[in-house]
C-alpha positions in Angstrom: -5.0 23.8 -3.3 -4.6 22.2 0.4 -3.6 19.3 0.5 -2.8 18.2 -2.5 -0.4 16.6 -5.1 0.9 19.0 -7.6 2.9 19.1 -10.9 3.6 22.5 -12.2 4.3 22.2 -16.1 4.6 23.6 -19.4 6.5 24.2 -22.8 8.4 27.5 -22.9 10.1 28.7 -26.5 9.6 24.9 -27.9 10.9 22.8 -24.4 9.6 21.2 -21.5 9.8 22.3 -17.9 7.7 19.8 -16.0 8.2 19.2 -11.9 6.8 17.6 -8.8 5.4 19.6 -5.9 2.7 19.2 -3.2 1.0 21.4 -0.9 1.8 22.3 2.9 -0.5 25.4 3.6 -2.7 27.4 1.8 0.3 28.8 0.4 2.5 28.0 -3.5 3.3 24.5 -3.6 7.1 23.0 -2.7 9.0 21.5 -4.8 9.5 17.2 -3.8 12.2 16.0 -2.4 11.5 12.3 -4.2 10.4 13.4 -7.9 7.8 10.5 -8.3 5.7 12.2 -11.9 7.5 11.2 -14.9 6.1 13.1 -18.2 6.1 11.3 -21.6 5.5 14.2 -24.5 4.9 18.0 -24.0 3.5 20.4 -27.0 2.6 23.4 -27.0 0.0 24.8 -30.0 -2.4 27.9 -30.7 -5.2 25.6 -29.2 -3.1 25.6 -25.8 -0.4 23.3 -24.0 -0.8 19.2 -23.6 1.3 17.5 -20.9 1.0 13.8 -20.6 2.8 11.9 -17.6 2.5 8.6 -15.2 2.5 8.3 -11.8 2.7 4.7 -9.7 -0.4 4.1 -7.5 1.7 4.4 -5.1 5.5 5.7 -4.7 5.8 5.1 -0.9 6.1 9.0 -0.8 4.1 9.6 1.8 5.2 13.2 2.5 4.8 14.7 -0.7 2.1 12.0 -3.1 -1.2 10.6 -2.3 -1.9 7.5 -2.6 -4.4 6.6 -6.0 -7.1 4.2 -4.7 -10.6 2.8 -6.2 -11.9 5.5 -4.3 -13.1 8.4 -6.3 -10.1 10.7 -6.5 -10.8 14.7 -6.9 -8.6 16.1 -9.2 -7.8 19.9 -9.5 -6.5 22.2 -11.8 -5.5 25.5 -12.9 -3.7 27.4 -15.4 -1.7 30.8 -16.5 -0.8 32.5 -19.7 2.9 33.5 -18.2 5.1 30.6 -18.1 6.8 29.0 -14.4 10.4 30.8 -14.3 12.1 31.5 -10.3 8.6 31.2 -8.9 4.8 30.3 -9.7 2.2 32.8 -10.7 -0.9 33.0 -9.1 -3.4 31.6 -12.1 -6.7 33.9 -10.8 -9.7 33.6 -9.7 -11.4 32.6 -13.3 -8.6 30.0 -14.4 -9.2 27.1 -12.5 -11.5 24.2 -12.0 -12.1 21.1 -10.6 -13.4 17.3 -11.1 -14.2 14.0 -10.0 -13.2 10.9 -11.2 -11.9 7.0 -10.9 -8.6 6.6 -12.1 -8.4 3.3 -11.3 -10.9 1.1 -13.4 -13.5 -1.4 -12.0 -13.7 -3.4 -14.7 -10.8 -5.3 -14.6 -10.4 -8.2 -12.2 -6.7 -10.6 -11.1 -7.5 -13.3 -13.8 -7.3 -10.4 -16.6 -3.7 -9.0 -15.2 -0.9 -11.0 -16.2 1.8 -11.6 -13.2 5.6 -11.9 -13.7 6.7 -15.4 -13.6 8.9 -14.6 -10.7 6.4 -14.4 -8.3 7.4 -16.2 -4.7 4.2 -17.3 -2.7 4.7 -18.1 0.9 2.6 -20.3 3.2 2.2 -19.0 6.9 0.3 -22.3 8.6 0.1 -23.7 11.8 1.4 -27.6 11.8 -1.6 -30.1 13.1 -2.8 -27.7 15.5 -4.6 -29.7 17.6 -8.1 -27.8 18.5 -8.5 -27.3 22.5 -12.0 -27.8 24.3 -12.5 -23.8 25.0 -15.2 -21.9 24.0 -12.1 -19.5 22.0 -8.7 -20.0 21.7 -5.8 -17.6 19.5 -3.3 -19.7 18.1 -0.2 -18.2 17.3 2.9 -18.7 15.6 5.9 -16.8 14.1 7.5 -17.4 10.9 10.7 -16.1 9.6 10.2 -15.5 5.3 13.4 -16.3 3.2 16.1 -13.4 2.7 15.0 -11.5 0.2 18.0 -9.4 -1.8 16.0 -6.5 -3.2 13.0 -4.6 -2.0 9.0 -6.4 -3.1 5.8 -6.2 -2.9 2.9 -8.4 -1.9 0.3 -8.5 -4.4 -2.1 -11.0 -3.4 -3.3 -13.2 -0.3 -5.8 -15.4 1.1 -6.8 -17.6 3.5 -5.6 -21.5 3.7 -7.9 -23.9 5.7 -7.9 -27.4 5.5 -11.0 -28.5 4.2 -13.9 -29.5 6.5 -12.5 -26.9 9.2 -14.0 -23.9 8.0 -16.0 -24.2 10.8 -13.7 -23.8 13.2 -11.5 -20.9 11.9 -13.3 -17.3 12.9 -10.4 -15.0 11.7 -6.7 -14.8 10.8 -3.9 -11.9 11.5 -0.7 -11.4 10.4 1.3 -8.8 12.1 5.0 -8.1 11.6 8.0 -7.2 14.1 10.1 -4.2 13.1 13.1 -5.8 14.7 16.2 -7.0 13.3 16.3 -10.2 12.2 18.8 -11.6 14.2 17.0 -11.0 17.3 13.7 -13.3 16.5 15.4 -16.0 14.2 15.5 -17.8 17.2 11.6 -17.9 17.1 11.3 -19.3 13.8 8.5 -21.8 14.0 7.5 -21.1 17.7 4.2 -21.8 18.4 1.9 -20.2 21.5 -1.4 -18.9 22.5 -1.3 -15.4 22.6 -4.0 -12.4 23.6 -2.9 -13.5 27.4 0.0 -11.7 28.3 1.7 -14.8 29.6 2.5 -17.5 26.4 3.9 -15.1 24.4 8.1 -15.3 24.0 8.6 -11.3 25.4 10.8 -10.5 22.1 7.2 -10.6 20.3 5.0 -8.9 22.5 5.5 -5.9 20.7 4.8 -7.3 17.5 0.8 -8.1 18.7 -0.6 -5.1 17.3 1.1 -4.3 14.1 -1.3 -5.6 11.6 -1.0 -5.9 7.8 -3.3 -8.4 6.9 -6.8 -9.5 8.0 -9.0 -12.4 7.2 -12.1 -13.4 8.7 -15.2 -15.9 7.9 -16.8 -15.2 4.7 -13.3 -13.6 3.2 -12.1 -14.2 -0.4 -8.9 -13.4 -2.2 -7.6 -10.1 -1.8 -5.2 -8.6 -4.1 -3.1 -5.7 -2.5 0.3 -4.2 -2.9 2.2 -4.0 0.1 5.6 -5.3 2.1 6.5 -7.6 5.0 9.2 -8.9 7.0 8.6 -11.2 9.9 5.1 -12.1 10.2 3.0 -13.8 12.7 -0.1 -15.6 12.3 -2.8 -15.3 14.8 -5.6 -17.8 14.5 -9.1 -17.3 16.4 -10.4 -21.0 16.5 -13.8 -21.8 18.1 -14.3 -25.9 19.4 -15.7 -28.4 16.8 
């Protein structure tokens, strides 16, 4: 079972064992260093053994857990009479089996999912750009978000254009810098073209190519879980 995400589980003389593992080889699985499965009830009748347990969509594991997606996910599965002591049995060439599924429904859609009232929303804009005569110009600028005390999330974004300039905004970016704060707070604000090698303050060059989000014409709202620090907002704009 290569690769894959594995809990090894069961009830022995009336309790629980239940663990995380994953796969590195065609080989038994290893036990997780970050335990991310979390069972609810175990049993164990003459009919045969029910586990129920959660896992996040995603734990930020990326060494031992996969990721669950809308895309079809593959599940596997096998099982063994004898009971998980010091080491895993080999379940056989018979007990075993495989299928596909979606474990992340369709049918739902943001306006059925109620948010926390804590949410914070953040606008990354530019400030009366004025649009140049050029066939294409990338308008950049970098914003600093507000200290944040514990770790979040994003969950949502989309696109903010002034009506009647739809026209003139192709696509949007926002990339991030992995360096301290205290080196680009100084940058707050700044404003530049960038995609020239020559506007850009040098402290964010290295930021150009580090994207988390992208928008372009035709985009709606996405919703999305994921994480940011400083971000900069790179704005393809084609003449009126």
């Amino acid at each position: 079972m290569f690769p894959a995400d594995v809990i090894v589980g069961g009830v022995k003389d009336g309790q629980t064992y239940f663990k995380d593992y994953h796969t590195t080889e065609h080989a038994p699985p290893v036990v997780d260093q970050s335990q991310d499965w979390f069972l609810i009830a175990g049993k164990e009748t003459a009919s045969g053994t029910v586990l129920t347990f959660v896992l996040k969509l995603n734990t930020c594991d990326s060494v031992g857990d996969m990721v669950i997606t809308d895309d079809t996910t593959r599940l596997i599965f096998s099982y063994n009479p004898v009971d998980v002591t010091s080491y895993i049995p080999y379940h056989g060439a018979t007990r075993r089996g495989t299928k596909s599924v979606m474990l992340r429904s369709l049918s739902l859609t943001p306006e059925d999912v109620n948010f926390p009232s804590d949410i914070s929303t953040f606008d990354l804009v530019q400030d009366n750009y004025h649009v140049p005569n050029s066939t294409t110009t990338y308008a950049c600028r970098a914003f600093m978000l507000p200290p944040l005390t514990s770790k979040h999330h994003m969950i949502k974004y989309e696109s903010v254009i002034t009506k009647g300039n739809e026209l003139n905004v192709h696509h949007i970016i926002v990339n991030r810098c992995d360096k301290r704060a205290a080196e680009l707070a100084a940058y707050d604000g700044a404003a530049f073209q960038c995609g020239d090698g020559k506007s850009e303050p040098e402290p964010l060059r290295s930021c150009l190519y580090k994207v988390i989000i992208a928008w372009t014409v035709g985009g709606e709202r996405y919703d999305l879980f994921n994480s940011g620090t400083l971000l900069r907002e790179e704005a393809g704009i084609r003449p009126t």
